[in-house]
N, C-alpha and C positions, 0 to 999 in steps of 0.2 A: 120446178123447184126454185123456191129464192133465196137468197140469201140474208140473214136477218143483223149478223154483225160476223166481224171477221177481225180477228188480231193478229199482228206477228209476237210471235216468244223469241226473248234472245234468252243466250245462258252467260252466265260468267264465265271467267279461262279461268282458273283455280292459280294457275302461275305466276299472270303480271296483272290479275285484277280486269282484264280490259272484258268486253260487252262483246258475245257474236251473235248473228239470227242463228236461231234452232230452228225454227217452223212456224207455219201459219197455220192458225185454229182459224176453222171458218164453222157458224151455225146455219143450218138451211133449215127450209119449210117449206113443206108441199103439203097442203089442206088443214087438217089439227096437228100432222105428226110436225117432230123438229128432230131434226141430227148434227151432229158434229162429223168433221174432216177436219184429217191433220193432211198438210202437202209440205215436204219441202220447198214450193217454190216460196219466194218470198214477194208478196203481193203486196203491196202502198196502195193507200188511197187512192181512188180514180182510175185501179187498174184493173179491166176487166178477170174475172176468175173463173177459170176454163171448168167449168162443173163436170166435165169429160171425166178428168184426170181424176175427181175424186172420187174417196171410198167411203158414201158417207155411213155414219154407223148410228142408227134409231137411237134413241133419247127415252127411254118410259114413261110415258104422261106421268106413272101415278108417283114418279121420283122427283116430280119438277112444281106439278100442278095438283095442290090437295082435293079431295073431296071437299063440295060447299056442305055448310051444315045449316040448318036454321037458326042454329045462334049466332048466326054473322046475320048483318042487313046486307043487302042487294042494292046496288050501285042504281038510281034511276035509271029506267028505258026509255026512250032513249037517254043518252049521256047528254048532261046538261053543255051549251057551247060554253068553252071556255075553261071545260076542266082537266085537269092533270091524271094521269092513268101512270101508276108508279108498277110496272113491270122488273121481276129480275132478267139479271144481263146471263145468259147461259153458257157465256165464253167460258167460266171455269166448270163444266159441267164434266169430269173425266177425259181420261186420257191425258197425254203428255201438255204440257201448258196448264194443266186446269185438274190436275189430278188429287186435289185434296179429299182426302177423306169423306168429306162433308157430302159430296155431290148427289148423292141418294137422299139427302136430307132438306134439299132444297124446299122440298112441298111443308115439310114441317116445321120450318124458318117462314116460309108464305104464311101459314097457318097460324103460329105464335104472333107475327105482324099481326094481323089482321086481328086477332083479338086484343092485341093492345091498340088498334086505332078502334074496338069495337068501344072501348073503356075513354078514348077522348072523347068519340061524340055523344058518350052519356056525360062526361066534367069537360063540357069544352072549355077552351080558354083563349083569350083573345091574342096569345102569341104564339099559338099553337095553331097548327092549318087546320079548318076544320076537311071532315072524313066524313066523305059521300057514300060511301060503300063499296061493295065488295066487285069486282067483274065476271062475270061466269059464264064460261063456253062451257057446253055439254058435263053439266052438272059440277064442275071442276073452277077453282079459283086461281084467275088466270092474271089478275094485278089488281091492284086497290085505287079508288079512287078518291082523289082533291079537289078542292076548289083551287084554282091557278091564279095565282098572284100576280100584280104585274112583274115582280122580282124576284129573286130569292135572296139569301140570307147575304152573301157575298156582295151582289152588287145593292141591296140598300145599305152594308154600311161602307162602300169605296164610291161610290156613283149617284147618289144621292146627296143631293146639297142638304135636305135635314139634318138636325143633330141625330145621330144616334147612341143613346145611353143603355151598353147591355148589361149593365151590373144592375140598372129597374128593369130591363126587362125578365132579368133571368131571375130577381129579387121576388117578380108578380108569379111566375112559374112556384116556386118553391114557397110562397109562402098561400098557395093558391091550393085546392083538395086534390091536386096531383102528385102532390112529392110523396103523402103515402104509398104510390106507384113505385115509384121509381124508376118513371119512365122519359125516358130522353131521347130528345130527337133527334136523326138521323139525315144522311143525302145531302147536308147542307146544297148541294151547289144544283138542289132541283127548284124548280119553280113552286112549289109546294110548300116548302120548310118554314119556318119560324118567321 
């Protein structure tokens, strides 16, 4: 079993406002399956995580990962060098840390994505990443794929000695045949974004 990401939860003290550790959410993987573990211990970065101690508790592919349909495109086989695979993060996937509502609805948040990146690569646009297609383990859509930029959004306009002007950038977007969408992008701080 690995472990695929792992966070600490702290909670508020209702009293004087200050910050305590609650628990650490960890996600694992052993072949297609994924699970979640909550431990009280409280795990940092670079600290090995005793998999003994945990209880971990299966994930439902079909609440994480939609069914592909033919209406999506299929990401090239192999994946072109160089591109971006925008997976979600499964830390809030139920239970304590991550207990929203939504967590059964992951696949159909992946599913609604994917059709609006199925609508940019028919109106692409040049400030907008293009969308390679879909990724699919055992018939299931398992992250979307990008072309990867040398940057993203954040470091070309702090890190980049070019000018950059986002009132034309965001000017070409909206007056370009995607604002009848009304689609807006997302993850700014991925290597994929605008």
């Amino acid at each position: 079993m690995e472990i695929c990401e792992q966070n600490a939860i702290f909670k508020c003290v209702k009293e004087n406002g200050d910050v305590s550790f609650s628990h650490t959410k960890i996600i694992l993987r052993e072949g297609d399956q994924y699970y979640y573990a909550i431990t009280s211990r409280h795990y940092t970065s670079g600290v090995e995580v005793d998999l003994h101690e945990l209880d971990p508790v299966p994930i439902p592919v079909s609440q994480i990962w939609p069914p592909f349909s033919t209406q999506f495109g299929r990401a090239p086989e192999p994946l072109p060098q160089g591109c971006y695979v925008k997976r979600h993060s499964l830390i809030y996937y139920g239970g304590p840390g991550g207990s929203f509502e939504g967590s059964a609805e992951l696949a159909s948040l992946l599913m609604h994505e994917a059709g609006i990146c199925e609508i940019l690569r028919a109106s692409p646009h040049p400030n907008i990443a293009q969308y390679l297609g879909c990724i699919v383990e055992n018939d299931r859509i398992t992250g979307l794929c990008f072309v990867k930029y040398g940057m993203n959004l954040k470091e070309r306009v702090t890190k980049d000695s070019r000018p950059f002007n986002a009132d034309l950038m965001l000017r070409g977007i909206q007056e370009s045949r995607l604002r009848s969408y009304w689609v807006c992008p997302s993850d700014s701080g991925s290597k994929f974004s605008l």
